[in-house]
Structures are given as structure tokens and as C-alpha cells.
PAMITOR-69614 format. One line per 5 residues: number of its first residue (from 1); their letters; for each residue x negated, y negated, z negated of N, C-alpha, C. Coordinates in steps of 0.001 Angstrom, whole numbers, plus 500000, padded with zeros to 6 digits. Layout:
# residues N
NUM> a> X Y Z X Y Z X Y Z | ...
***
This chain:
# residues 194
1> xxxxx> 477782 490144 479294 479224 489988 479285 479781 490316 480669 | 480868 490951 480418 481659 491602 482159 482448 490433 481926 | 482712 490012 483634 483716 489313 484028 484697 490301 484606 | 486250 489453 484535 487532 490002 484946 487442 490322 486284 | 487742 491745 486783 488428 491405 488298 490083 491332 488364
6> xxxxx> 490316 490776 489351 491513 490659 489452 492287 491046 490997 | 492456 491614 490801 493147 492426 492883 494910 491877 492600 | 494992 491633 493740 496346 491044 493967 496851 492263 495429 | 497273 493193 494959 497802 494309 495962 498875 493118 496516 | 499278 493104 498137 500710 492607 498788 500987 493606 499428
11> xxxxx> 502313 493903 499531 503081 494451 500551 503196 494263 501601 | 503151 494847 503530 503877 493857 504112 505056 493752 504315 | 505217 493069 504877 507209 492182 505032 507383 493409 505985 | 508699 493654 506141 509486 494739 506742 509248 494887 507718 | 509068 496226 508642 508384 496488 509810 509839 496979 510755
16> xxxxx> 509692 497516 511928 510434 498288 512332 510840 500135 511988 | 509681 500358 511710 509952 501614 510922 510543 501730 509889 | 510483 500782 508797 510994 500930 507849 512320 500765 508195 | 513160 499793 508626 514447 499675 509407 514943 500964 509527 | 514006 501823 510038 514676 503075 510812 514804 503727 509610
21> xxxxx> 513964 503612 508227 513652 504742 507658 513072 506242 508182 | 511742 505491 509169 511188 506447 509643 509513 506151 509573 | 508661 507462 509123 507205 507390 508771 506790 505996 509903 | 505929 505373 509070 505105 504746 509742 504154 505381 511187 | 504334 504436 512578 503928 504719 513738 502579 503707 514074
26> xxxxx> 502570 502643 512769 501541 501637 513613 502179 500578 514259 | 503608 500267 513898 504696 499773 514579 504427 498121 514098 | 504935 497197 514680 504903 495643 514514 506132 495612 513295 | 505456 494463 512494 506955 493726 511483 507977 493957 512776 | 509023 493719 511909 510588 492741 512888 510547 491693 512800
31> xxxxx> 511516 491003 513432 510902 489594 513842 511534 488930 512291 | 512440 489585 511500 512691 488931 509752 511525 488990 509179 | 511060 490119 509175 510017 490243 508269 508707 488761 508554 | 508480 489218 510106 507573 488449 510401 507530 486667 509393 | 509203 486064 509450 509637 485029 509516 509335 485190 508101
36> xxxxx> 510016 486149 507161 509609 486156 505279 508113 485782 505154 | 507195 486978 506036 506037 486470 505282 505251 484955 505733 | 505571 484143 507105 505267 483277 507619 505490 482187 506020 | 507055 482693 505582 507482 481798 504444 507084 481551 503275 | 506350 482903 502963 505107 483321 501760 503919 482261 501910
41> xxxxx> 503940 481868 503169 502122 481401 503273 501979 480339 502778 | 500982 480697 501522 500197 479649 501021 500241 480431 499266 | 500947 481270 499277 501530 481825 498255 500404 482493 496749 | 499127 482693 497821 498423 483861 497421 496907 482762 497194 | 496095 482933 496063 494867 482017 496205 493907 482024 497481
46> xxxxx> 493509 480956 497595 493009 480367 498950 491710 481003 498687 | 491168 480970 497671 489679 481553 497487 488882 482641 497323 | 490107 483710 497246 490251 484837 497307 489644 486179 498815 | 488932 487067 498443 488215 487837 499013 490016 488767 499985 | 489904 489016 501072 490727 489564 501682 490523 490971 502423
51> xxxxx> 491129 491605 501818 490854 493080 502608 492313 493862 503047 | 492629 494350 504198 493641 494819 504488 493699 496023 505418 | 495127 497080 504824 495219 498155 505509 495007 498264 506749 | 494529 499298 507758 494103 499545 509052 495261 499552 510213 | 496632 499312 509242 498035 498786 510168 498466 497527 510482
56> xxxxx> 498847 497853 512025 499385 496721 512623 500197 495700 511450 | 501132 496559 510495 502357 495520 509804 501403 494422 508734 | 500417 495301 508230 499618 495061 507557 498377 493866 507737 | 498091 494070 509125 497661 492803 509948 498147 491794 510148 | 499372 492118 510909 500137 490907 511115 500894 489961 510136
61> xxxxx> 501185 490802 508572 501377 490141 507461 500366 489374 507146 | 498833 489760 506901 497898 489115 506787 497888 487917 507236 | 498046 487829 508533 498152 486622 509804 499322 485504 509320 | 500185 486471 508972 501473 485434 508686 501722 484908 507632 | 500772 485104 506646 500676 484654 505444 499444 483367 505184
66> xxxxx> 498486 483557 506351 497617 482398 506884 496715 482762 505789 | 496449 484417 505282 494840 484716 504803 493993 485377 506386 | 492571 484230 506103 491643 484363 506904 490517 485281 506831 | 489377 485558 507481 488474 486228 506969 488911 487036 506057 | 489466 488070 506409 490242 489436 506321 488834 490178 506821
71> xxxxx> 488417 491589 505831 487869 492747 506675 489059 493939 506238 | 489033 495196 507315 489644 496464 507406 489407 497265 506328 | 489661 498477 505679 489679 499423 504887 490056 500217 505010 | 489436 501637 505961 490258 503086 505826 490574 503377 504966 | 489904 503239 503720 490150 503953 502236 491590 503708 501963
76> xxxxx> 492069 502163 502343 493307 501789 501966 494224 501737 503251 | 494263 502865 503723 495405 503492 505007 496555 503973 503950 | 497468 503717 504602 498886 504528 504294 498749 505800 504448 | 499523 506588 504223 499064 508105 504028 499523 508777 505255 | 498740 509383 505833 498453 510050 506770 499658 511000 507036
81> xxxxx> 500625 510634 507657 502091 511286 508029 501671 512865 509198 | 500802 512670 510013 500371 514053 510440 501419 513927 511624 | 501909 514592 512219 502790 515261 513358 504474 514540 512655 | 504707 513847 511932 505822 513157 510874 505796 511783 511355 | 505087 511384 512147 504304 509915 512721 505620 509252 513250
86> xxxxx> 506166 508559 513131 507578 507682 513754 508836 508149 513742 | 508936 509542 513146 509742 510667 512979 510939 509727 511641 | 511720 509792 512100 512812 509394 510334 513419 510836 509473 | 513184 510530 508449 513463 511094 506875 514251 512262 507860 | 515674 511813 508177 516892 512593 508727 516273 513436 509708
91> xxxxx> 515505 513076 510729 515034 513837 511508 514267 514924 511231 | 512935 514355 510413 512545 515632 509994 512680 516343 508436 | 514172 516267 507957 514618 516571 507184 515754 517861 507939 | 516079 517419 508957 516922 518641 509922 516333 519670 511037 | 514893 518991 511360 513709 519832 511810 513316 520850 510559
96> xxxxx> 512501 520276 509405 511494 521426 508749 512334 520514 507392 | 513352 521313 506929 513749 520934 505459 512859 521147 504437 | 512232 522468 504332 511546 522792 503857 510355 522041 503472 | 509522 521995 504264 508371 521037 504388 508786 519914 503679 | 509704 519379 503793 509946 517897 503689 510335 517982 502306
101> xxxxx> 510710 519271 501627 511233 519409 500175 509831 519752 499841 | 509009 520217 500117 507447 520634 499477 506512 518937 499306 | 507030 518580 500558 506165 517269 500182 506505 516171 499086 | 507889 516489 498772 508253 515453 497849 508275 516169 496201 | 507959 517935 496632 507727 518045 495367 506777 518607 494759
106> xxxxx> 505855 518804 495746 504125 519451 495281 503137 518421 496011 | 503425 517624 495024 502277 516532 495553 500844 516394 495411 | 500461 518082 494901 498992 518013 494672 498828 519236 496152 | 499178 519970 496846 499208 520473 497956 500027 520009 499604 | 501070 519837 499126 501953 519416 500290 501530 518748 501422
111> xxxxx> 501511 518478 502320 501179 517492 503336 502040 517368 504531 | 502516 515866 504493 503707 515714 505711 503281 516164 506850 | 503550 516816 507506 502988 517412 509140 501578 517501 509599 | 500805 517897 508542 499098 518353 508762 498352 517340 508399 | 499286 516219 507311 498499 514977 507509 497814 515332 505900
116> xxxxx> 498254 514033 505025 497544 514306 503470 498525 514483 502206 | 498112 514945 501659 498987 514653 500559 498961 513912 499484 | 499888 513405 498468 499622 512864 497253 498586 512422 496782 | 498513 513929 496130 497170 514093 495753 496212 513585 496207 | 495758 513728 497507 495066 512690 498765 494645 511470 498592
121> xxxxx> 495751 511215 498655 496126 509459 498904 495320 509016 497608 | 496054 509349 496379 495842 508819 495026 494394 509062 495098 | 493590 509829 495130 491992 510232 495073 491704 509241 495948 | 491591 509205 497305 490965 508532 498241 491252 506844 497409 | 492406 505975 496997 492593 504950 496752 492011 504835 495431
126> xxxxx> 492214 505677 494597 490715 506203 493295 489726 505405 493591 | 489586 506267 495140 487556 506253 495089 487232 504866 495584 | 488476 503837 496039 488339 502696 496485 488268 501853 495166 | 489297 501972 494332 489379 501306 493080 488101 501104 492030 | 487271 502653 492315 485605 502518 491267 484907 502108 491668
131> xxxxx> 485038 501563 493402 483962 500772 494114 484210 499393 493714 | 485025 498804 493364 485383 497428 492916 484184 497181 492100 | 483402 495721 492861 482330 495636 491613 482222 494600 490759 | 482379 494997 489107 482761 494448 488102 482495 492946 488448 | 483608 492053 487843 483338 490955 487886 483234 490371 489496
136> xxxxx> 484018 491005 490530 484173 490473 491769 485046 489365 491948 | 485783 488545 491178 486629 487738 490988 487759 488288 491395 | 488295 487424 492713 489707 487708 492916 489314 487961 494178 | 490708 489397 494475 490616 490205 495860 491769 490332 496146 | 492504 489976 497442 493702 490019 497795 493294 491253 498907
141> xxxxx> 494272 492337 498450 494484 493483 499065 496081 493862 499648 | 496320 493168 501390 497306 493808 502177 497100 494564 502343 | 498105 495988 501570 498430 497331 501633 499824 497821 501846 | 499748 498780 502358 500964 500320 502557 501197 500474 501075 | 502797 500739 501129 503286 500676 500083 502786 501874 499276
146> xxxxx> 502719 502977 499585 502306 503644 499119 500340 503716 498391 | 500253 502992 499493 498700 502877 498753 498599 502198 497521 | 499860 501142 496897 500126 500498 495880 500387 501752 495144 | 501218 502329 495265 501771 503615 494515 500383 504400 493870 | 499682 504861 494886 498402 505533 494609 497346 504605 493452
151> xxxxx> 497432 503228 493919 496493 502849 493256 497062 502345 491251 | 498325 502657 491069 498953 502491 490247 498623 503291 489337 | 499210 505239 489850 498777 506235 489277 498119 506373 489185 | 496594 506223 489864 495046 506535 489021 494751 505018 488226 | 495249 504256 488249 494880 502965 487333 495697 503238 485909
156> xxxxx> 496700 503894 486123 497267 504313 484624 497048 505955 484283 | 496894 506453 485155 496189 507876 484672 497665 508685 484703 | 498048 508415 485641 499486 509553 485168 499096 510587 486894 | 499889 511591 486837 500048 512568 487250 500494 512214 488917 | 499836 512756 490152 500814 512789 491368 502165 512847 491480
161> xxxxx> 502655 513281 490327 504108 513474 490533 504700 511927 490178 | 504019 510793 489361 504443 509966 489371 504421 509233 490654 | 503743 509227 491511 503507 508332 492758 505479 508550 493170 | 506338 508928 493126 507795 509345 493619 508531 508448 492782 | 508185 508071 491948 508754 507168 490515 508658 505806 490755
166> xxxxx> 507812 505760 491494 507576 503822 491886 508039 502997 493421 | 508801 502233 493004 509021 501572 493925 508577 500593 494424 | 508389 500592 495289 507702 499293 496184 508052 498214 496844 | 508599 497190 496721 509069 496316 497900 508458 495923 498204 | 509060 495027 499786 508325 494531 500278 507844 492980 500376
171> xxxxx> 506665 492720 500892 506300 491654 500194 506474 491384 498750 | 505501 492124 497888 505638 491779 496728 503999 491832 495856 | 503934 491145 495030 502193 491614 494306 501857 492539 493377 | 501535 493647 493462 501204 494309 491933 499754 493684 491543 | 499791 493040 490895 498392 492920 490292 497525 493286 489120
176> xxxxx> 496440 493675 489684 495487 494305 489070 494687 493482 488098 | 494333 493765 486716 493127 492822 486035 492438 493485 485152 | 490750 493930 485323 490122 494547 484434 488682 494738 484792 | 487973 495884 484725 486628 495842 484708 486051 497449 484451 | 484948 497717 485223 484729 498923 485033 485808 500149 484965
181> xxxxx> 486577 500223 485779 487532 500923 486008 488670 501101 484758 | 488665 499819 484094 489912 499956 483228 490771 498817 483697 | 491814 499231 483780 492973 498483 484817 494191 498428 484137 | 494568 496889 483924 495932 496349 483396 496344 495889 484500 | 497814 496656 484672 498658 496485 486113 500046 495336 485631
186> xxxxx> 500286 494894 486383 501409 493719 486391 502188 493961 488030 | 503663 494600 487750 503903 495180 488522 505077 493860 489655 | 504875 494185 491005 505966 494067 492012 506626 492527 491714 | 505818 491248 491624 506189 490059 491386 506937 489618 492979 | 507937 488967 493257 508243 488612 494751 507380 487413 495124
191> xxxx> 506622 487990 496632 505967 487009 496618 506606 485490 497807 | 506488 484486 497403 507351 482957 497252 506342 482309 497885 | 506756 481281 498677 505824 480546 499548 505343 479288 498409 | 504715 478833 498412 503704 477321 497995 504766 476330 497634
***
């Protein structure tokens, strides 16, 4: 008999980049965000396996949410912005229009400023999702919003072009429940302190 896994994807609480509406730099929460997820803590099961994105916001949500014994995950990096790195939408939307219209609409080639694309992302967070080993109980995964996105579309099997279709907030849970790579998603719950 397989046991359930269950992944509890979080968001983190609002960074300074996002403020700007500009690619992720590796940048710290703001000091709101910081204060939301401080307010979350306790929110998420205590017994739960913790793994989190290779970003600062992502860390420091971790921290502020008071999950311990946390390990790192390249697999589950935000997507690789390339030479686009702290840059906002507007900016390099009036630099390379172009580019910036390819990336949002060939998401099986495109890549923001030499970094990855779509396509990318969703595969690489794939190849994280079939490593899950059956019956691991419960795994709380602080991730980049987009890595939620990625891990959505290969858990329901739809197309790169859906990753543009989903929204993400912040601080929120998509959770995952299944086994052997079949995955019932429960989307973007707000996550509420204890």
C-alpha cells in the first residue's frame, strides 16, 4: 500500500522587488512583508520536512514563519532572469520590447536576458517533483512564485503556455497530495497565523 504525500508549496511575503515590479535581485522582504509572515508563524505543521528556495526572501520567510531545520534546493530557484536581474518590467520593456514580448509568449524557447525559460523552469521543477519519495509524509516547500507556477503545470499536465495563467500571491499554500507522480493540487489558500 502507497502512502499520501503531501507538499505544502508557501510563497514568500513581499520583497522589495516585487514593490518595484522588478525581476528578482536576491533582494530582502520589506519590512511589511517581513511583519505578515512573522504573523503566519505557527501556521504551517510543526512536523513537517522543510525545504526552501536558494533566495534571500525565501529564507528569511522561512525564518519568519519560525520553520526550523530548513535544507536549500537549486532545483527549486526562481527562474533564472539572466542580465533582467533587478531590472523592472518598464525598464526592460523600453530597453528590448521585443525580448520581453518573446518571453511572455514562447515559453518553450524564450529566455529573459540569457537566463531560462518556461519551458526550463517547468522541467527542472518536474524533475524535483518525481524525486518526491512516495509516501514522504508532509513537506513544506518555501518557493518563488513562479516555481509554484511550474510545479502546477507539470502536476496537471498542461502546456508552458499555461505557467502565464496562474497567479500567485503572496504568502499563500498551494498544496500538493498524491503519490508516484500523480498530483491533486489545492490551489493559493492565505496563509493565517495559529
Amino acid at each position: 500500500m502507497h502512502r499520501t504525500t503531501r507538499i505544502l508549496f508557501v510563497t514568500p511575503a513581499l520583497s522589495v522587488a516585487q514593490r518595484k515590479a522588478a525581476f528578482d535581485d536576491d533582494g530582502p522582504l520589506d519590512p511589511a512583508g517581513a511583519a505578515q509572515a512573522r504573523a503566519a508563524a505557527g501556521a504551517l505543521p510543526a512536523d513537517a520536512r522543510v525545504v526552501v528556495s536558494p533566495s534571500a526572501r525565501c529564507t528569511e520567510t522561512a525564518e519568519a514563519l519560525g520553520l526550523t531545520n530548513t535544507s536549500s534546493s537549486a532545483e527549486l530557484a526562481g527562474v533564472d532572469a539572466g542580465s533582467w536581474r533587478g531590472r523592472t518590467l518598464d525598464e526592460v520593456g523600453a530597453a528590448e520590447p521585443g525580448a520581453l514580448g518573446r518571453w511572455l509568449t514562447e515559453p518553450d524557447v524564450a529566455a529573459p536576458g540569457g537566463g531560462e525559460s518556461v519551458a526550463q523552469v517547468c522541467a527542472r521543477v518536474g524533475r524535483w517533483l518525481g524525486r518526491v519519495e512516495p509516501g514522504a509524509g508532509r513537506l513544506v516547500a518555501v518557493v518563488e512564485p513562479d516555481v509554484v507556477r511550474a510545479a502546477v503545470v507539470h502536476a496537471i499536465g498542461a502546456p508552458p503556455a499555461a505557467f502565464w495563467r496562474l497567479d500567485v500571491e503572496p504568502l499563500t499554500v498551494t498544496e500538493f497530495t498524491g503519490r508516484l507522480d500523480r498530483w491533486n493540487v489545492g490551489l493559493g489558500r492565505p496563509l493565517t497565523g495559529a
